[in-house]
N, C-alpha and C positions, 0 to 999 in steps of 0.2 A: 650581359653586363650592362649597365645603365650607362648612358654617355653623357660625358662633362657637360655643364651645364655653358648654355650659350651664353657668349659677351656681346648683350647688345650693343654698345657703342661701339664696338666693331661692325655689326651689321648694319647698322643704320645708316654709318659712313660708309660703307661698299655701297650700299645700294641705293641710297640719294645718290650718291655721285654718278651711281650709274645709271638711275632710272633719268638723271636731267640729262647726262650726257647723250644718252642714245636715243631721248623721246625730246625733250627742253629744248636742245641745240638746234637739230635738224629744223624743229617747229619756228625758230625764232629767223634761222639762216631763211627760211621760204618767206616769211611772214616781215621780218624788219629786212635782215641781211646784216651781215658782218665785213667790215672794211680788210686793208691790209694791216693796218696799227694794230688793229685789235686781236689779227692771226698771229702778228709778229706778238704779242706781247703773250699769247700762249705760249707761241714758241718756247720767245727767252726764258720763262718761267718754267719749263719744260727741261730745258738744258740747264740750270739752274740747279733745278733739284736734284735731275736725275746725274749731274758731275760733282754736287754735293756727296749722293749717295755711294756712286764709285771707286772718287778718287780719294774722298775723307771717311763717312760712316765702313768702306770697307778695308780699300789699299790702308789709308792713314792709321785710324785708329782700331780697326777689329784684328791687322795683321800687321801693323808696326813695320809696314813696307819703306817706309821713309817718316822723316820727321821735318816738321813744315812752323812756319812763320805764323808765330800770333795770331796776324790779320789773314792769313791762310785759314787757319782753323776755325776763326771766328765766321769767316763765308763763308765754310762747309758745314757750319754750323748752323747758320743762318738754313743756308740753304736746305738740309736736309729737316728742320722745322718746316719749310713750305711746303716737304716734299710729305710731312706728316707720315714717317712710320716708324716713332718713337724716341726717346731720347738715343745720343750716342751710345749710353751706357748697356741703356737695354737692348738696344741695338745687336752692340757688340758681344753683348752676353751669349745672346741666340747666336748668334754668328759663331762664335768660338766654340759653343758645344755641337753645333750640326759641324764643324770639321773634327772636332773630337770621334763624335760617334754618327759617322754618315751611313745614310743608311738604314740605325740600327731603327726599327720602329716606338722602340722604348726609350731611347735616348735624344734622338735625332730631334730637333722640334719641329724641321718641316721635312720627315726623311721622303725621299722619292718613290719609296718603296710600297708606303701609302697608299701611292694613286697621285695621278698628276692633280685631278681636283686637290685633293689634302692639301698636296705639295705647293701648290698656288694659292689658295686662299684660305683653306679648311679650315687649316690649322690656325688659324685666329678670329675663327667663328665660334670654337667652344676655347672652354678652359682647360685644355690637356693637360698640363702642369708637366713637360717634359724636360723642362731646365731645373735643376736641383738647388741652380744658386738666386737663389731668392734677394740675398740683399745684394748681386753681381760682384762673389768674392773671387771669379775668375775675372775680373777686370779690375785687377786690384793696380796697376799699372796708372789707366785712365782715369782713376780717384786722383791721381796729382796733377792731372790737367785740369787748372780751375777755368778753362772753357767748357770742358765735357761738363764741370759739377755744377757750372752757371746756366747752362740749358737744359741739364737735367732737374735742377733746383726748380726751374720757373719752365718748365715746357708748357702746362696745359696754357698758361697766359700768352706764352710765345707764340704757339700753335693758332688758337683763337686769332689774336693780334695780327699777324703774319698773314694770314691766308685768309682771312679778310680786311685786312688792312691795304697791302698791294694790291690786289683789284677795286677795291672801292678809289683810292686816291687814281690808279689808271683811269676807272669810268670817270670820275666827277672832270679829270683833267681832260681826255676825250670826249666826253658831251655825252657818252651812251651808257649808264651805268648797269644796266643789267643784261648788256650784249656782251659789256668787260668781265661783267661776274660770271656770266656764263662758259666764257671762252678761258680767259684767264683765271678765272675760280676753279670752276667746277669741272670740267673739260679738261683743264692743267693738269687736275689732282687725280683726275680719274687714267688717265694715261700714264704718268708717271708710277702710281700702285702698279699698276698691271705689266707697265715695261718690267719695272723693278723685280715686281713676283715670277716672272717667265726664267729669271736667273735658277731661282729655287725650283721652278716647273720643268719649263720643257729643256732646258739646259741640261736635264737629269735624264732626257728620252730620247731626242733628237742628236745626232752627230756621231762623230768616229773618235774612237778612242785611243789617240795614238803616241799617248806616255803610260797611261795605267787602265786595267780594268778590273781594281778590287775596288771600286765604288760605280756609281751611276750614271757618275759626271760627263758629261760631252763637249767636245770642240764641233763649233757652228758656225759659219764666219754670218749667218742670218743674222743667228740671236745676238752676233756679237753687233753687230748694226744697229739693233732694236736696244740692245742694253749699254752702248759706249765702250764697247770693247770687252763685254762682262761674258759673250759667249764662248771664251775660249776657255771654257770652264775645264775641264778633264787636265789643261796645262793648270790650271789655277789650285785643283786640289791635290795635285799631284807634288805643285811646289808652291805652295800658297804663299808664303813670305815674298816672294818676287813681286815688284811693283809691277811690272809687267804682267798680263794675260796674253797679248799676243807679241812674242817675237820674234817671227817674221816682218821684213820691212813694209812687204804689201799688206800685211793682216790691218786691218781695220781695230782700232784703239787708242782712240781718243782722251782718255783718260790716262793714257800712258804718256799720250805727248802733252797733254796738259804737264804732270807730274816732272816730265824730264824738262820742261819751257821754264817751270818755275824753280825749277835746279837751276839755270842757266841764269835765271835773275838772281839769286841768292836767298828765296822764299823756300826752298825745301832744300834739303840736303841727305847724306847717309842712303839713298837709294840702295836698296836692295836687288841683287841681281844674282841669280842660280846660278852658280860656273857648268861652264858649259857641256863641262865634261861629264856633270850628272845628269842634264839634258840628254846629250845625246846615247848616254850609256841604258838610259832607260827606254830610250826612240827605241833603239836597236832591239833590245830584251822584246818591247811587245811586237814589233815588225817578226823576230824571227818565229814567236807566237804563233803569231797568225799567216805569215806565209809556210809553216810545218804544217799548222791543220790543214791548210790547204794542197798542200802534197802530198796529205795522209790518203790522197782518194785516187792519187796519179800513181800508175803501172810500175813505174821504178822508185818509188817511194822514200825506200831507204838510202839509197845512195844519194840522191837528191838531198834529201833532206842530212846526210854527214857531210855535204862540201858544202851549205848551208852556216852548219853548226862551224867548220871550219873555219870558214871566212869571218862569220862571227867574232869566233875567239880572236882572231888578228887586230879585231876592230875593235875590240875590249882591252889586246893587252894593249896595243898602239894608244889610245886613251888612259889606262894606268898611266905608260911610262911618258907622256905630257902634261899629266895632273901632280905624279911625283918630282918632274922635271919644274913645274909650276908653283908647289908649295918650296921647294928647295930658292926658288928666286927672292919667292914672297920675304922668307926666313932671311936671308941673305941679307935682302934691303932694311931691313930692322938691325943688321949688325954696322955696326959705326969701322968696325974694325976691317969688312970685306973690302980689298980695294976694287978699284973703280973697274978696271979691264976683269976682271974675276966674275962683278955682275954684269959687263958686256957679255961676256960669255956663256954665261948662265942661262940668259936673254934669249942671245941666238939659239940657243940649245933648243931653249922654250918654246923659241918661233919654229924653228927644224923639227922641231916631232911634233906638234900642231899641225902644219900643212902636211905632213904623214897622214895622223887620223882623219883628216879633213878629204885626202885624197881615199883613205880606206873608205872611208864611210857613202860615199861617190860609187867608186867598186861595189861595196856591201850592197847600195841601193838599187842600181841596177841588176844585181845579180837575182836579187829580188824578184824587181820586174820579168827577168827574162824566165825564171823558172816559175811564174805565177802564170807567163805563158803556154811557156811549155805544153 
């Protein structure tokens, strides 16, 4: 078969950025040298785009994780114009069809399945044509955000404007203008691709999978480092609508605590959050998974693996009978008519068979442990 015909201005921007990055920079650090203002001002621009990219072009507007303030949207707007990898629209389009069909090679537009090359850059070096919605009638939502239709209206002028606009006014204001272009241009731009593309890459090869594995996707607390919390990808498409990617308190996700900081000022609100009980009901599902394979090969196998399954179910129904104890609260507080000690009650219930599953799942874990020893 003959393959799609390349997009040059894709190429030519990967690789100016990259040929000045990895040959331009070094040559100019030996030869002039670059200050701390001018590391800093990569930096910021750097954090910039790449918390544009996270918390708006993905949480915000591809997966309607929370809904955010004007001047919110219009700086992840900004922002994700510096970051230069397309309007939010189109953005969002690819985004929503690679959760639609992950994976699939025909559907997927950067599926993993590929090949990590593909999955990282390939796929916007030709024209695959893997998205169906041409005019982005899967983002029919983001057409009434007249910020998406204002940066998608006018992106190529944004784009140009923006990312040389900000380093030039940096150099002229610093004195060095083409140690600023360099560092905060081109250096900016070319880190931030390649952070961003490792979501789509190695986020699909690297890590443990330990909510789902009918897709590619990986938990990594690396990648989550390198991408602002984007590595805990496996929780991400498992429960994609969650603003969070990592929730654990130690997990590294930055764009999480952005998101819940600006709750707190009154600039986002509607956070979206997984209850918890489909969280951990699905932990459980791939932990027994893969602690069964692995007692498939231990001398008592099956007995092992039925007090296993056992314990299991204790920890499935105990999670049932707090998820039903929990929507019975919910429904309650919506009635004007429940009096007040009936939802104390309710309450306690809620809280009493909560730290039940909470303690089963404790038990479950360890049981785990100790027969993985075994």
């Amino acid at each position: 078969m003959q393959k799609p015909g390349l997009i040059w201005l894709n190429i030519s921007v990967f690789s100016l950025t990259a040929l000045i990055t990895l040959t331009g920079v070094p040559y100019y650090a030996f030869s002039h040298g670059f200050d701390g203002w001018q590391i800093a001002a990569m930096l910021a621009g750097l954090v910039f785009c790449e918390i544009s990219i996270t918390a708006g072009y993905h949480r915000l507007w591809s997966h309607r994780a929370y809904q955010a303030h004007w001047l919110v949207r219009l700086f992840f707007a900004i922002g994700g114009t510096y970051a230069t990898q397309n309007s939010i629209l189109h953005w969002s389009s690819d985004h929503r069809q690679h959760h639609n069909h992950v994976d699939n090679n025909e559907k997927d537009p950067y599926s993993a399945k590929r090949g990590f090359w593909y999955s990282h850059i390939g796929w916007m070096l030709r024209d695959y044509d893997t998205n169906p919605y041409k005019h982005h009638e899967n983002c029919k939502d983001l057409k009434q955000d007249p910020v998406v239709m204002w940066q998608h209206r006018y992106y190529l002028p944004l784009v140009l404007g923006i990312n040389f606009g900000i380093p030039i006014l940096l150099g002229l204001w610093h004195g060095d203008l083409i140690g600023m272009m360099l560092l905060a241009g081109v250096a900016r731009l070319f880190l931030s691709h390649h952070l961003t593309f490792f979501i789509n890459s190695l986020a699909h090869v690297w890590g443990n999978q330990p909510y789902s594995d009918k897709n590619t996707s990986r938990d990594n607390p690396v990648i989550a480092f390198l991408t602002f919390g984007e590595g805990y990808h496996n929780y991400h498409h498992r429960f994609q609508r969650d603003y969070r990617n990592a929730i654990r308190w130690w997990q590294y996700d930055p764009t999480k605590w952005l998101i819940r900081s600006l709750n707190l000022f009154g600039l986002a609100k509607n956070l979206y959050r997984t209850p918890v009980e489909l969280i951990e009901t699905e932990r459980a599902q791939m932990l027994l998974k893969n602690t069964s394979f692995k007692l498939s090969r231990h001398f008592h196998s099956e007995a092992l693996t039925l007090r296993l399954q056992e314990e299991f179910e204790i920890l499935i129904n105990k999670i049932n009978a707090f998820s039903l104890a929990k929507k019975q609260w919910v429904e309650a507080c919506k009635n004007s008519l429940i009096e007040s000690y009936d939802l104390d009650a309710l309450k306690e219930k809620m809280k009493t068979l909560k730290v039940s599953f909470i303690q089963q799942k404790k038990d479950w874990l360890m049981l785990n442990a100790r027969l993985v020893i075994a």
